[in-house]
N, C-alpha and C positions, 0 to 999 in steps of 0.2 A: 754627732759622732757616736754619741753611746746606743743610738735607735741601730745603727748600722753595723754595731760591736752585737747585739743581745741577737739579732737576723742573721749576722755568721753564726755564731753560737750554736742558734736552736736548726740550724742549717746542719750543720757536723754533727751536732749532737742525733741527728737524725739517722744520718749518712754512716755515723760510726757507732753502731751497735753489738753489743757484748756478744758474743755467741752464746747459744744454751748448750746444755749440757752436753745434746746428741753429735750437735757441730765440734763444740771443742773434743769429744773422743775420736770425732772423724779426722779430724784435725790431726792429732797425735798418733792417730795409725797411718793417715799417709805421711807425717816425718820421717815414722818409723822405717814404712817401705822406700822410703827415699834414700835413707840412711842407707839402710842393706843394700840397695841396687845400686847404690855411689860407691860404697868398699870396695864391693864384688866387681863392679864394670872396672875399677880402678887396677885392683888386683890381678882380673884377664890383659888387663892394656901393658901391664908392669911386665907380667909373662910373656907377651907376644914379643912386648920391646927385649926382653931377655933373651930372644932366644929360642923359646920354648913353643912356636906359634900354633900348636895344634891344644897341648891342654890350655891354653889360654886364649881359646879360641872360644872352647868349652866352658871356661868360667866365665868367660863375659856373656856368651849366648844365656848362661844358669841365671843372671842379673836381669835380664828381660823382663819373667814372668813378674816379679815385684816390679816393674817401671806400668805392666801391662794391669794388674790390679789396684796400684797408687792410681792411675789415669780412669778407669775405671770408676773408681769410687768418689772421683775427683767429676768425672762428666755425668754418672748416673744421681749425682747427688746423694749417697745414701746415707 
């Protein structure tokens, strides 16, 4: 049982590796863009449900461009 414990182990240990430097700030810039386009699309949705459906048509379109550079930077790997 323990030959089969140390072969998971050095399995995950494999499979789960730390990121370096460049991954973890890519990392935290698209939280960031995610954050911002989650506010803003939230904020447009809140407006439309208010009421208000033309500026808040316009703040959720303004949330895009951050979903379109998070996905970006997400597929081109940079």
């Amino acid at each position: 049982m323990d030959e089969i414990d140390e072969i998971v182990e050095q399995r995950q240990a494999e499979r789960h590796r730390k990121p370096d430097d460049r991954e973890f700030k890519m990392l935290q810039i698209r939280n960031v863009l995610n954050i911002i386009f989650t506010v803003v699309a939230v904020v447009g949705v809140g407006l439309c449900l208010a009421g208000k459906q033309t500026i808040g048509t316009y703040v959720f379109v303004a949330s895009i461009p951050f979903k379109f550079a998070e996905v970006a930077i997400r597929i081109l790997k940079l």
